[in-house]
mmCIF file of the N, C-alpha and C atoms, coordinates in Angstrom:
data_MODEL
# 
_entry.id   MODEL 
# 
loop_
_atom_site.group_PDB 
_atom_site.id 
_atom_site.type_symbol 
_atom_site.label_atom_id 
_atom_site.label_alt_id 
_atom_site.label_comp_id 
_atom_site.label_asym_id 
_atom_site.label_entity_id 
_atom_site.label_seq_id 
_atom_site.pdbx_PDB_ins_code 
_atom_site.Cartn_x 
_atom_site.Cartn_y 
_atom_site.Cartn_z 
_atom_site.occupancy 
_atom_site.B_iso_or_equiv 
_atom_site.pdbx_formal_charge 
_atom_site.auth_seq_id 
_atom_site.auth_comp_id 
_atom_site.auth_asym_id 
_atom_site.auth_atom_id 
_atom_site.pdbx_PDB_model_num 
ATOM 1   N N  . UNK A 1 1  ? 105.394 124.289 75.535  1.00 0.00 ? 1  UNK A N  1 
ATOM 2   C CA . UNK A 1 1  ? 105.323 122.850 75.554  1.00 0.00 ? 1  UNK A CA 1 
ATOM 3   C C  . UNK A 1 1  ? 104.634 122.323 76.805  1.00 0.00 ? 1  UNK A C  1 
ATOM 4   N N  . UNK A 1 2  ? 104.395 122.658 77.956  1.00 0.00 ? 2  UNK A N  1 
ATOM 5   C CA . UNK A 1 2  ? 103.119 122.683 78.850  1.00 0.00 ? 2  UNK A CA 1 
ATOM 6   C C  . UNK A 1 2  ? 103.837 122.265 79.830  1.00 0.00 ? 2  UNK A C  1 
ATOM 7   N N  . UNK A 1 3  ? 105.183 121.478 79.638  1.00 0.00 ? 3  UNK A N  1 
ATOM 8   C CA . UNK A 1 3  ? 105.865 120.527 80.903  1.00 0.00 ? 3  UNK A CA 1 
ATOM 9   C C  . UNK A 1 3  ? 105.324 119.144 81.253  1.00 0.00 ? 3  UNK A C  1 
ATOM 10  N N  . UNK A 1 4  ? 104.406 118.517 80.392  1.00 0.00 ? 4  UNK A N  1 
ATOM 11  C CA . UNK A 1 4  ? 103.382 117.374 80.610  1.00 0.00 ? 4  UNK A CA 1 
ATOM 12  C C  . UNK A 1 4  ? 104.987 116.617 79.909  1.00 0.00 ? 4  UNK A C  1 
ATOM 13  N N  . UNK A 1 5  ? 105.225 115.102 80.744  1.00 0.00 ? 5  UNK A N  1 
ATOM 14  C CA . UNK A 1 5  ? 106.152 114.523 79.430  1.00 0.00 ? 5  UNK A CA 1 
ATOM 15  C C  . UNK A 1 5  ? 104.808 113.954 78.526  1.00 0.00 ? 5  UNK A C  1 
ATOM 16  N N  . UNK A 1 6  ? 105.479 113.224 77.372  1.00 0.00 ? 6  UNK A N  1 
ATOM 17  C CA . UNK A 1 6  ? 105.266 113.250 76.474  1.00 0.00 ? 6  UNK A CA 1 
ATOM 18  C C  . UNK A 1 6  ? 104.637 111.286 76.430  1.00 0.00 ? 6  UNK A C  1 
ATOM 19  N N  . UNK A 1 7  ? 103.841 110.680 76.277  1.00 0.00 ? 7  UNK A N  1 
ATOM 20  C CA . UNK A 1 7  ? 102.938 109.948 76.104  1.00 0.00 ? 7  UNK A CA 1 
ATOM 21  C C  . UNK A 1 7  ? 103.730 108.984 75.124  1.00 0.00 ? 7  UNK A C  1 
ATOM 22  N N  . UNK A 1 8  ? 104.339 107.852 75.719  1.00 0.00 ? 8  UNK A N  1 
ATOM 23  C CA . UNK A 1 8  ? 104.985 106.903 75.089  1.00 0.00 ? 8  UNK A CA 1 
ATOM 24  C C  . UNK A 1 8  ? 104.273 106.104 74.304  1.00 0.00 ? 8  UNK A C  1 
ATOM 25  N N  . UNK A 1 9  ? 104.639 105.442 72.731  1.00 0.00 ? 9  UNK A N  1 
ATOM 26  C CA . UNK A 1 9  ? 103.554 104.736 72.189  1.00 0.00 ? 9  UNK A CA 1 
ATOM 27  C C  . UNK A 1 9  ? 104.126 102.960 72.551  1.00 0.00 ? 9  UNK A C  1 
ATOM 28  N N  . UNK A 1 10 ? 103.097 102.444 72.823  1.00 0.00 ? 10 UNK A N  1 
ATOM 29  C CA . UNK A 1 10 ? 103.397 100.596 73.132  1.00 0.00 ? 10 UNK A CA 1 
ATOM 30  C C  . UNK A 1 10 ? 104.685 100.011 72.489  1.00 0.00 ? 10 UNK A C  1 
ATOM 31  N N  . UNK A 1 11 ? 105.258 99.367  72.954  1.00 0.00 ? 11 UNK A N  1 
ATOM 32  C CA . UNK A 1 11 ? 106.228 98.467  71.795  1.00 0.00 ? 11 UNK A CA 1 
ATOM 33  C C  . UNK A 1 11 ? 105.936 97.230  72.118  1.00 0.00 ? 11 UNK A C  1 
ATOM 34  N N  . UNK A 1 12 ? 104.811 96.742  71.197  1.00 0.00 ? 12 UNK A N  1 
ATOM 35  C CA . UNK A 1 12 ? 104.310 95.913  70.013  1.00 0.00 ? 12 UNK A CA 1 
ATOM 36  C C  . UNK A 1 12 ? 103.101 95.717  71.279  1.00 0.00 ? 12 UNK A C  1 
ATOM 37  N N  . UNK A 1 13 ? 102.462 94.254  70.644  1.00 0.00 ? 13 UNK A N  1 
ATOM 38  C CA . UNK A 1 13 ? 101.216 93.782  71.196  1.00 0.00 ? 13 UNK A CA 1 
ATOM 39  C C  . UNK A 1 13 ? 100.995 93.966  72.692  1.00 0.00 ? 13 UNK A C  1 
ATOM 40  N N  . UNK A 1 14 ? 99.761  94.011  73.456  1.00 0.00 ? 14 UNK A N  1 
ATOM 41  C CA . UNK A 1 14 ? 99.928  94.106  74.491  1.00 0.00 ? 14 UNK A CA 1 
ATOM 42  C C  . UNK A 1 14 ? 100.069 93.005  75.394  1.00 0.00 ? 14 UNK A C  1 
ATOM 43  N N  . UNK A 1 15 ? 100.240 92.932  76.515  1.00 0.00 ? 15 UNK A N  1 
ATOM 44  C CA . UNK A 1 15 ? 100.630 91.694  77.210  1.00 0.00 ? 15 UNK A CA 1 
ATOM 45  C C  . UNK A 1 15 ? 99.594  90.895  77.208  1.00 0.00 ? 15 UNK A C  1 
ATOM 46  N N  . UNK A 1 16 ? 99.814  89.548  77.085  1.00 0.00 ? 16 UNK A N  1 
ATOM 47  C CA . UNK A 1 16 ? 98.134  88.430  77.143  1.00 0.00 ? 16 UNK A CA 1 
ATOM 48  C C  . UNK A 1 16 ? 98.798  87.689  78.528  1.00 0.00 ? 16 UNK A C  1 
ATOM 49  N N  . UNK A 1 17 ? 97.713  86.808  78.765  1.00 0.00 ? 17 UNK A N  1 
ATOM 50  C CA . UNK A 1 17 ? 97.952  86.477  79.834  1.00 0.00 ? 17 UNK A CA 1 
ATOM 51  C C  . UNK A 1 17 ? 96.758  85.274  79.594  1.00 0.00 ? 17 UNK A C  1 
ATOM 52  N N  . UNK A 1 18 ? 97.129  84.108  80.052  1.00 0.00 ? 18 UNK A N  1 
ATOM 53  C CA . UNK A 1 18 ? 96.657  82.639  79.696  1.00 0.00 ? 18 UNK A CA 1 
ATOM 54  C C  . UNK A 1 18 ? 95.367  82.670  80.711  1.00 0.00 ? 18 UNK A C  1 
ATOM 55  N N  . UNK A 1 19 ? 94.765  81.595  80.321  1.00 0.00 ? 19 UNK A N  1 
ATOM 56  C CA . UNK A 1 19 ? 93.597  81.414  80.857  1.00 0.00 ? 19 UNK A CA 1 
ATOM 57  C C  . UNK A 1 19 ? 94.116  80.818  82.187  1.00 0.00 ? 19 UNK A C  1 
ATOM 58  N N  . UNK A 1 20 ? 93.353  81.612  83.425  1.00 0.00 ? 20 UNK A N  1 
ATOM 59  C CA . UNK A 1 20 ? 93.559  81.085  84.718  1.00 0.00 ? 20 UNK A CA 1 
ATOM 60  C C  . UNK A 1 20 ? 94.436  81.614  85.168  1.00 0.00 ? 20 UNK A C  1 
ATOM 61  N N  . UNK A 1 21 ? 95.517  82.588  84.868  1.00 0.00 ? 21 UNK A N  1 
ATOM 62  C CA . UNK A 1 21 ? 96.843  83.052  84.870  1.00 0.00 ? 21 UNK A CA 1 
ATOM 63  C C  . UNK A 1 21 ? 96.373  84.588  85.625  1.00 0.00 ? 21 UNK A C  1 
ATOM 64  N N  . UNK A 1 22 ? 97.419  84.997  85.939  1.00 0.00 ? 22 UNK A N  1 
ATOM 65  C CA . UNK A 1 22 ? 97.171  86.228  87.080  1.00 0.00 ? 22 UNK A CA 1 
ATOM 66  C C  . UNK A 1 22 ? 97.175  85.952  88.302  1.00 0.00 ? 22 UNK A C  1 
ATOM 67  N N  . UNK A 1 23 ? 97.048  87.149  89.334  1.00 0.00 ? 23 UNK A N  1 
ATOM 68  C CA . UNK A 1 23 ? 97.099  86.749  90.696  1.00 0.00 ? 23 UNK A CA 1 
ATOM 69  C C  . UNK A 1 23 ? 95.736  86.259  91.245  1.00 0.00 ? 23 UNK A C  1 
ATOM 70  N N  . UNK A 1 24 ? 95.742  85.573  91.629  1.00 0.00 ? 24 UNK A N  1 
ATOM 71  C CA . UNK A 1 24 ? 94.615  84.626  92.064  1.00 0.00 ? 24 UNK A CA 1 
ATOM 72  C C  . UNK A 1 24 ? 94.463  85.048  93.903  1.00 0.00 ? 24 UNK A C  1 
ATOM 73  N N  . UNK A 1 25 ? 93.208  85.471  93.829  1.00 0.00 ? 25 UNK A N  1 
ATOM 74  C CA . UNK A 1 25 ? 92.716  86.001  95.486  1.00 0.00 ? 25 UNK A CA 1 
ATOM 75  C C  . UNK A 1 25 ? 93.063  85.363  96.195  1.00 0.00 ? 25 UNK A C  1 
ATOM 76  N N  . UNK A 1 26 ? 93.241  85.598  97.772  1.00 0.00 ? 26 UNK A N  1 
ATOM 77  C CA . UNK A 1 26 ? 93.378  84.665  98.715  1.00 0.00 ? 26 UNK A CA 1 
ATOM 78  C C  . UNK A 1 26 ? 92.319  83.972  99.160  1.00 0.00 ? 26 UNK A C  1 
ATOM 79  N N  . UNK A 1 27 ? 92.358  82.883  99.304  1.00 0.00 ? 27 UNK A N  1 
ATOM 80  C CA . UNK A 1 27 ? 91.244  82.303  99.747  1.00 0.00 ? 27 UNK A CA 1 
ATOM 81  C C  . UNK A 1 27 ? 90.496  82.013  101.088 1.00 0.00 ? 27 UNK A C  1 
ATOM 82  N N  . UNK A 1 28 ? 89.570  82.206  101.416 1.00 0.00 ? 28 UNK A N  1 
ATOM 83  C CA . UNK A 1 28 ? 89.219  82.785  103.015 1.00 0.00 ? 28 UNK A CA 1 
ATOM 84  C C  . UNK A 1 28 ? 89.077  81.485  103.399 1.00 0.00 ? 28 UNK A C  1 
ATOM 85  N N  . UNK A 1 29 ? 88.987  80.532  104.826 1.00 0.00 ? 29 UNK A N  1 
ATOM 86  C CA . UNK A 1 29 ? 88.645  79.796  105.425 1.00 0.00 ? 29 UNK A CA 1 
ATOM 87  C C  . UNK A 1 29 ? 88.177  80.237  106.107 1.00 0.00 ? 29 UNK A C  1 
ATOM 88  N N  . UNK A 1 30 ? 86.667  79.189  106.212 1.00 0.00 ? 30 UNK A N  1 
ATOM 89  C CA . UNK A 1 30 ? 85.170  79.217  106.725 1.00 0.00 ? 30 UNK A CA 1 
ATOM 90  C C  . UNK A 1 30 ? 85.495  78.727  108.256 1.00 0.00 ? 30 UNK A C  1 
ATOM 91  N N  . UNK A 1 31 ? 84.827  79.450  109.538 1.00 0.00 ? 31 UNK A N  1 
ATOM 92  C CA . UNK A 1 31 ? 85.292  78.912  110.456 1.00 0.00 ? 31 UNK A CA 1 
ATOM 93  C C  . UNK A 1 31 ? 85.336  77.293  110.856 1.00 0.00 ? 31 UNK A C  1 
ATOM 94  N N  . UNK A 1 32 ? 84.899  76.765  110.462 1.00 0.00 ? 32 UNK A N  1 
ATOM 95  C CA . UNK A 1 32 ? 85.261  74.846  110.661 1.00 0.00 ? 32 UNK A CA 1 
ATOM 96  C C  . UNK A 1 32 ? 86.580  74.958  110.436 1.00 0.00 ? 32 UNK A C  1 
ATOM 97  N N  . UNK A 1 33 ? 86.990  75.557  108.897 1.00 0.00 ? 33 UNK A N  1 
ATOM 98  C CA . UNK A 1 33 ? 88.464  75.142  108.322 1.00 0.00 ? 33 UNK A CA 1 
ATOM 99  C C  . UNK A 1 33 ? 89.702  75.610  109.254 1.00 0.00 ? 33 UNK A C  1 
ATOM 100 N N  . UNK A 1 34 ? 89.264  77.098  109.864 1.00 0.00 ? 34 UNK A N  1 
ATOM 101 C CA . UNK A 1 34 ? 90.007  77.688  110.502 1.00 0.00 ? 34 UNK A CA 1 
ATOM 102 C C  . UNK A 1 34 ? 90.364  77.110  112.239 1.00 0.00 ? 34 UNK A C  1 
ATOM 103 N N  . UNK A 1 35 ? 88.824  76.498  112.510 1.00 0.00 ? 35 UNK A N  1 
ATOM 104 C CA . UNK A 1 35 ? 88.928  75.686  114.113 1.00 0.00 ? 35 UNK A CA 1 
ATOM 105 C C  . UNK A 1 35 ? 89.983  74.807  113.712 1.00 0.00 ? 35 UNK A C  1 
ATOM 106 N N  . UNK A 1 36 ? 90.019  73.987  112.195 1.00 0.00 ? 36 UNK A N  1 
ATOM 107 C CA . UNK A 1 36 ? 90.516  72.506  112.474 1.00 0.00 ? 36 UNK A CA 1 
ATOM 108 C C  . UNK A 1 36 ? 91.821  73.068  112.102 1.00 0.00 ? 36 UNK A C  1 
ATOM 109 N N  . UNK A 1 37 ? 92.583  74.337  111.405 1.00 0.00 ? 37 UNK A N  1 
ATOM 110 C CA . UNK A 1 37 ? 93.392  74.202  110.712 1.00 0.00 ? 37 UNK A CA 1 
ATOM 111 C C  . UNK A 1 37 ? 94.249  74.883  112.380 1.00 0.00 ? 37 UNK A C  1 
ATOM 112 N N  . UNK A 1 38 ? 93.877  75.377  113.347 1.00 0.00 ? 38 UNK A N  1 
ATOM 113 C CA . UNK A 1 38 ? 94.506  75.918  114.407 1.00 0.00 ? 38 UNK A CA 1 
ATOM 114 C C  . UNK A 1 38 ? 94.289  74.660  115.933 1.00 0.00 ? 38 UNK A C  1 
ATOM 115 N N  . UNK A 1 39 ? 93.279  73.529  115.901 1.00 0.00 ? 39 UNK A N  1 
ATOM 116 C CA . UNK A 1 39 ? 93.800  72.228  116.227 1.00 0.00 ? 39 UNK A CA 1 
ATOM 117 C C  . UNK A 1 39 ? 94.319  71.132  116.180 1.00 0.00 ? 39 UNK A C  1 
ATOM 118 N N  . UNK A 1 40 ? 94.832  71.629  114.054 1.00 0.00 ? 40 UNK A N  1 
ATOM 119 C CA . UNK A 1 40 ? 95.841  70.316  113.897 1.00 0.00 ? 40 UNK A CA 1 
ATOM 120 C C  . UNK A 1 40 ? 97.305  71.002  114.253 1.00 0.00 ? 40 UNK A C  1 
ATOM 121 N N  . UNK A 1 41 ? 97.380  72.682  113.997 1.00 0.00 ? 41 UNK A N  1 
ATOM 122 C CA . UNK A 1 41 ? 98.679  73.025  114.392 1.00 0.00 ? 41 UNK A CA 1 
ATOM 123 C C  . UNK A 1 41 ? 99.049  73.049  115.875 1.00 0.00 ? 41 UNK A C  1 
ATOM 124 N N  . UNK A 1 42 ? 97.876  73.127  117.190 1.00 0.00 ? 42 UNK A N  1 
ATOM 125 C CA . UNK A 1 42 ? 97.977  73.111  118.541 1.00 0.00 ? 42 UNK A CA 1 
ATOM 126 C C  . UNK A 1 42 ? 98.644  71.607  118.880 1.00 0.00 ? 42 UNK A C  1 
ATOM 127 N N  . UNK A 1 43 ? 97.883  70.413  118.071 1.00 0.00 ? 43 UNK A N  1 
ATOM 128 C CA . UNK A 1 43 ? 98.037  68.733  118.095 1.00 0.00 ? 43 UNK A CA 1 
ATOM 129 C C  . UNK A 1 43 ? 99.322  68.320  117.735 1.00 0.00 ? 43 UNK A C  1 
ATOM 130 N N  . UNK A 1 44 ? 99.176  68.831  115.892 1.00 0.00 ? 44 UNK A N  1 
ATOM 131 C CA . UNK A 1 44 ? 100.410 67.786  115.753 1.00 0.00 ? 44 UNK A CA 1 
ATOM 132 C C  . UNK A 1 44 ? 102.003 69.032  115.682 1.00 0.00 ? 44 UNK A C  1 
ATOM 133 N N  . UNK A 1 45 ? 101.491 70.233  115.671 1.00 0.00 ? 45 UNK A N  1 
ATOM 134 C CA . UNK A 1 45 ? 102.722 70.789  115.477 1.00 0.00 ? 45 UNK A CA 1 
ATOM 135 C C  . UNK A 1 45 ? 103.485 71.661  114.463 1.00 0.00 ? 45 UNK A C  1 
ATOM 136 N N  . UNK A 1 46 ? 102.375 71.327  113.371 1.00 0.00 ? 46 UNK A N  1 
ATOM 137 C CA . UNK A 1 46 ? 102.781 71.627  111.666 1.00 0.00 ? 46 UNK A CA 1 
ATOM 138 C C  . UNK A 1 46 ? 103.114 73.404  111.370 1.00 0.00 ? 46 UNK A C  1 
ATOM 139 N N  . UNK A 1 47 ? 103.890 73.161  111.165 1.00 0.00 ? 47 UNK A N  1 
ATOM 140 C CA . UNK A 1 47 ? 104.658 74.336  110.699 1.00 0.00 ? 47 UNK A CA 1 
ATOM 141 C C  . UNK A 1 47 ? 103.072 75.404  109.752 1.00 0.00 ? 47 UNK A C  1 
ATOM 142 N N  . UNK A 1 48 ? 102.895 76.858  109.772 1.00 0.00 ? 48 UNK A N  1 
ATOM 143 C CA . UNK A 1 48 ? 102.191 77.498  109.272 1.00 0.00 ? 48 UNK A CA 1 
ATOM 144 C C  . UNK A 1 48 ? 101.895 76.979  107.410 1.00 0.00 ? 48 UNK A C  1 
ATOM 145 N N  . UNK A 1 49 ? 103.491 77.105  107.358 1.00 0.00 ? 49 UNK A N  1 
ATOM 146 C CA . UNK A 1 49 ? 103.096 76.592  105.594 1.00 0.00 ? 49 UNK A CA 1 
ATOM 147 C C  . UNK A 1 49 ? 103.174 75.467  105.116 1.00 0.00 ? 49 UNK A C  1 
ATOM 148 N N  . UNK A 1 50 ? 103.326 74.531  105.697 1.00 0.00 ? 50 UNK A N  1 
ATOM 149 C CA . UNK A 1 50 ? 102.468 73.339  105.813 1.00 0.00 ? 50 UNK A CA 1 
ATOM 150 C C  . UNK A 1 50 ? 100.587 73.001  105.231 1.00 0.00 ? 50 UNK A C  1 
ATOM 151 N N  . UNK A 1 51 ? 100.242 73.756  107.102 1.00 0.00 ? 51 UNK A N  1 
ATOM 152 C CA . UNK A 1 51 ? 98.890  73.739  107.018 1.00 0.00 ? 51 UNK A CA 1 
ATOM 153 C C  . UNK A 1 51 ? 98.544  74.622  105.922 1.00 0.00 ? 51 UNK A C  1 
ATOM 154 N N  . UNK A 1 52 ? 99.146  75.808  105.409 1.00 0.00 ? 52 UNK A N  1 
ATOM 155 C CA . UNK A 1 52 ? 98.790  76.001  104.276 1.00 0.00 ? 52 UNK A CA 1 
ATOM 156 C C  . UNK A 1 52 ? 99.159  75.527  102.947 1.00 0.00 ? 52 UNK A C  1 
ATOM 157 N N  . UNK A 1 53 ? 99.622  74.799  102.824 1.00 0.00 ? 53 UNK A N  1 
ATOM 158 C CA . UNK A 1 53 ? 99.850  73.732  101.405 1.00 0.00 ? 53 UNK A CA 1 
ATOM 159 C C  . UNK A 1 53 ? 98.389  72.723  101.743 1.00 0.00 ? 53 UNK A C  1 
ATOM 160 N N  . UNK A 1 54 ? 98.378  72.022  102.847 1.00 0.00 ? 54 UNK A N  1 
ATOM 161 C CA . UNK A 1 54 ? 97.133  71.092  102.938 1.00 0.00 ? 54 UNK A CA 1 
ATOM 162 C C  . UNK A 1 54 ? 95.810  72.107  103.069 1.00 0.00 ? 54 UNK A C  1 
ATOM 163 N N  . UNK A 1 55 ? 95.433  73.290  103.485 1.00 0.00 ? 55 UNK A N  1 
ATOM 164 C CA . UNK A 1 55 ? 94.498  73.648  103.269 1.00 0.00 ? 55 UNK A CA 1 
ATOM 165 C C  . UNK A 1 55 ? 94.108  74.742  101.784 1.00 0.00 ? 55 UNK A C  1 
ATOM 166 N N  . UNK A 1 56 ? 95.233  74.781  100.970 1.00 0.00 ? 56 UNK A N  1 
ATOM 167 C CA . UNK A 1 56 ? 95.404  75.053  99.589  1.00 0.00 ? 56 UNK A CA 1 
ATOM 168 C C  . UNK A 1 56 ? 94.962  76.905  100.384 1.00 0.00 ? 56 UNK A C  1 
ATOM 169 N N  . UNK A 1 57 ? 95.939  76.931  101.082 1.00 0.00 ? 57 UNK A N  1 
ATOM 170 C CA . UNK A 1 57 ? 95.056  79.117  101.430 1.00 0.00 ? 57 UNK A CA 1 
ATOM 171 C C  . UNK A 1 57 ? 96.862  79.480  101.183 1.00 0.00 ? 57 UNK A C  1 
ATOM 172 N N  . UNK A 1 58 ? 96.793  81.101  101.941 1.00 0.00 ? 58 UNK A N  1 
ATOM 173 C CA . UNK A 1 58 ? 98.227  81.387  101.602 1.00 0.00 ? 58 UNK A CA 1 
ATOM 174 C C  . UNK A 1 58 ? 98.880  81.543  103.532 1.00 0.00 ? 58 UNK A C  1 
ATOM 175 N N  . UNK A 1 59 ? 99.654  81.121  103.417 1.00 0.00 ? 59 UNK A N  1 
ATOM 176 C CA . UNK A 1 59 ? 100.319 81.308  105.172 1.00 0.00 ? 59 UNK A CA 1 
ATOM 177 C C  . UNK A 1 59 ? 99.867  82.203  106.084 1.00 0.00 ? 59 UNK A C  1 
ATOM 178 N N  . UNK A 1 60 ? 99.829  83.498  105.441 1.00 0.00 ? 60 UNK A N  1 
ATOM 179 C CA . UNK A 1 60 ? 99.247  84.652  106.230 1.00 0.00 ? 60 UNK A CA 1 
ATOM 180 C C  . UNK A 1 60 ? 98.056  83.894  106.308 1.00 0.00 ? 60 UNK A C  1 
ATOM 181 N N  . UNK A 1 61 ? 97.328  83.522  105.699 1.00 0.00 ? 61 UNK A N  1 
ATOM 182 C CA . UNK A 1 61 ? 95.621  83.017  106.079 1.00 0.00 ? 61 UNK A CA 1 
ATOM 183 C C  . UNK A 1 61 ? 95.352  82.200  107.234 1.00 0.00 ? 61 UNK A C  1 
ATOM 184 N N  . UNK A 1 62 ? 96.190  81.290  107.384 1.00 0.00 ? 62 UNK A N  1 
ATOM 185 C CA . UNK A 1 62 ? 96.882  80.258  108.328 1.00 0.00 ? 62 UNK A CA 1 
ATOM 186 C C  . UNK A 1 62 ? 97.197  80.616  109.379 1.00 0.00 ? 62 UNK A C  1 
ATOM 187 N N  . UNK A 1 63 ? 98.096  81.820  109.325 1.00 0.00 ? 63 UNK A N  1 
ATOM 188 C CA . UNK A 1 63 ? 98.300  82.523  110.861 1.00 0.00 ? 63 UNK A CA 1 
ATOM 189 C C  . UNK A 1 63 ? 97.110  83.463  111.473 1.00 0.00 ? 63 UNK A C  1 
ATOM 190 N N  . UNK A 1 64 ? 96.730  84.037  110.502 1.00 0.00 ? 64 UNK A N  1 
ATOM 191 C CA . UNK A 1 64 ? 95.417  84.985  110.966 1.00 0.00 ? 64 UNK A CA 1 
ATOM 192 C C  . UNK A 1 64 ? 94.668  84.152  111.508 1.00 0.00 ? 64 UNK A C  1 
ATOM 193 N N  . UNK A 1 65 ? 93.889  82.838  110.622 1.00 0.00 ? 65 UNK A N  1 
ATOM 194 C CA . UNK A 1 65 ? 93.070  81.539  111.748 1.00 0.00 ? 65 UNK A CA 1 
ATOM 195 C C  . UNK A 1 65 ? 93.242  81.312  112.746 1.00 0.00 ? 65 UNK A C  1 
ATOM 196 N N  . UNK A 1 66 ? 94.735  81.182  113.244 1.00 0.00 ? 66 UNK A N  1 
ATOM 197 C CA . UNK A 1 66 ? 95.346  80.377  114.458 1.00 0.00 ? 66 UNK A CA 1 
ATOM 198 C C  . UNK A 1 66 ? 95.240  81.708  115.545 1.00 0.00 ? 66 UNK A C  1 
ATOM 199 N N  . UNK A 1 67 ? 95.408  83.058  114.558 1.00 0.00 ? 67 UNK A N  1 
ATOM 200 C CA . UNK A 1 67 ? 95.150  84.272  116.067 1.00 0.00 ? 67 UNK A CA 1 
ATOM 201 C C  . UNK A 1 67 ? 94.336  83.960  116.279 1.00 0.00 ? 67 UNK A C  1 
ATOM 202 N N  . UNK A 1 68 ? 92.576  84.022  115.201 1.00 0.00 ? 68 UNK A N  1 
ATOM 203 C CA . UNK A 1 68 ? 91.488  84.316  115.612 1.00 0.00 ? 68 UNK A CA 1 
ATOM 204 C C  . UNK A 1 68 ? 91.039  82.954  116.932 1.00 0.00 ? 68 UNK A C  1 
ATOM 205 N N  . UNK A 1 69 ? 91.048  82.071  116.243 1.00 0.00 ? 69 UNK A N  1 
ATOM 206 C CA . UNK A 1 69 ? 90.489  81.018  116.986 1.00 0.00 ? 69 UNK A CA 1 
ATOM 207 C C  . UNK A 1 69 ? 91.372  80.858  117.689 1.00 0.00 ? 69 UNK A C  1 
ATOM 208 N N  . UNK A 1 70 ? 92.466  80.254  118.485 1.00 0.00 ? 70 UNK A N  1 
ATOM 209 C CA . UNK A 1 70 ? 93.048  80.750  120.027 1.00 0.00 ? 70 UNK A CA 1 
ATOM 210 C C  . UNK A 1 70 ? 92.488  81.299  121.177 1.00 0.00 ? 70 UNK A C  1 
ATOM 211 N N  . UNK A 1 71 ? 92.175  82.293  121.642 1.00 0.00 ? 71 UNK A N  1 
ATOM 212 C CA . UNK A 1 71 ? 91.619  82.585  122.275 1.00 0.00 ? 71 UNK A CA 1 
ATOM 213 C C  . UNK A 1 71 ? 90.448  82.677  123.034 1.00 0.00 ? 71 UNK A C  1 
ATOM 214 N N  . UNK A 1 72 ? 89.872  81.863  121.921 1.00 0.00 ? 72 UNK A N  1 
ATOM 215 C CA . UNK A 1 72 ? 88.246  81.014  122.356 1.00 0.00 ? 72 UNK A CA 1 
ATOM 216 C C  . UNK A 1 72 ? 88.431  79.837  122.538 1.00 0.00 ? 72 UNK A C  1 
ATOM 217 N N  . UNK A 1 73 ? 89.468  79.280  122.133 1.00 0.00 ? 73 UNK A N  1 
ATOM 218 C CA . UNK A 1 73 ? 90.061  77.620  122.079 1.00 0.00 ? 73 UNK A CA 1 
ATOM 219 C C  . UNK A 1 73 ? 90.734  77.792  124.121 1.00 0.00 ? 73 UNK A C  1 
ATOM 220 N N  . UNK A 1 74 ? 91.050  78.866  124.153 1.00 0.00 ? 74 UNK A N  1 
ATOM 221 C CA . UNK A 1 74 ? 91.704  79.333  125.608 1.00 0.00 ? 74 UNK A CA 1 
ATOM 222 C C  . UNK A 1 74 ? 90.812  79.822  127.095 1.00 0.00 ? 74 UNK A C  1 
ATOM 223 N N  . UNK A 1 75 ? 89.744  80.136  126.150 1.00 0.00 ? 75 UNK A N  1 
ATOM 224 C CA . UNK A 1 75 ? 88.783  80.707  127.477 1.00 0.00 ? 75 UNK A CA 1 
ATOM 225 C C  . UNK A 1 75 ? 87.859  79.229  127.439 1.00 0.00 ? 75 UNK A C  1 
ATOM 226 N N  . UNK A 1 76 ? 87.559  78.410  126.531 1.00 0.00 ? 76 UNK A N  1 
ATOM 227 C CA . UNK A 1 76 ? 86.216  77.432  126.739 1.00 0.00 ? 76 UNK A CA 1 
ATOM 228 C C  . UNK A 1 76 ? 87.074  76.603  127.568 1.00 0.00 ? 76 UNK A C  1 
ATOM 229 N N  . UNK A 1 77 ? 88.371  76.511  127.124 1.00 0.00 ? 77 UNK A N  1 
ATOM 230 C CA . UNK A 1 77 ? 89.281  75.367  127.619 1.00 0.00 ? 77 UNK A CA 1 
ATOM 231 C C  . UNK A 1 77 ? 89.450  75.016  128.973 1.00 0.00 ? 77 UNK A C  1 
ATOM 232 N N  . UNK A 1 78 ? 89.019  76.794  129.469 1.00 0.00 ? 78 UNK A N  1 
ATOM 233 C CA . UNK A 1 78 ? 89.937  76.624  131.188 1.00 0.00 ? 78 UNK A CA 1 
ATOM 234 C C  . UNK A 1 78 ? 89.272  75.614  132.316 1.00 0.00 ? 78 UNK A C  1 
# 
């Protein structure tokens, strides 16, 4: 019998999935979005998922911006 298991058959149709439906990529911000989205959080304060509800990205995207740009926001600044 080879030891392979044995190759289950479907139970019933296969899964559909609606138009637009699935995981949807993250969406990158272009550096403008990322300068402004890490000087409205330096300004007014806004919590990470916040700025990501108003810039429609996902939080992690939001925090990665605020590393990148920081530190150039820190050296032009001095």
């Amino acid at each position: 019998m080879g030891g392979r298991p044995a190759v289950r058959a479907p139970r019933g149709p296969g899964r559909e999935t609606s138009a637009g439906g699935g995981c949807r990529p993250k969406a990158k911000l272009v550096f403008l979005d990322r300068l402004l989205v890490t000087l409205v959080h330096l300004r007014h304060q806004l919590p990470h998922v916040v700025l990501a509800e108003l810039f429609e990205v996902d939080r992690s995207t939001v925090s990665a911006a605020i590393r990148q740009v920081r530190p150039t926001l820190d050296r032009v600044c001095r």
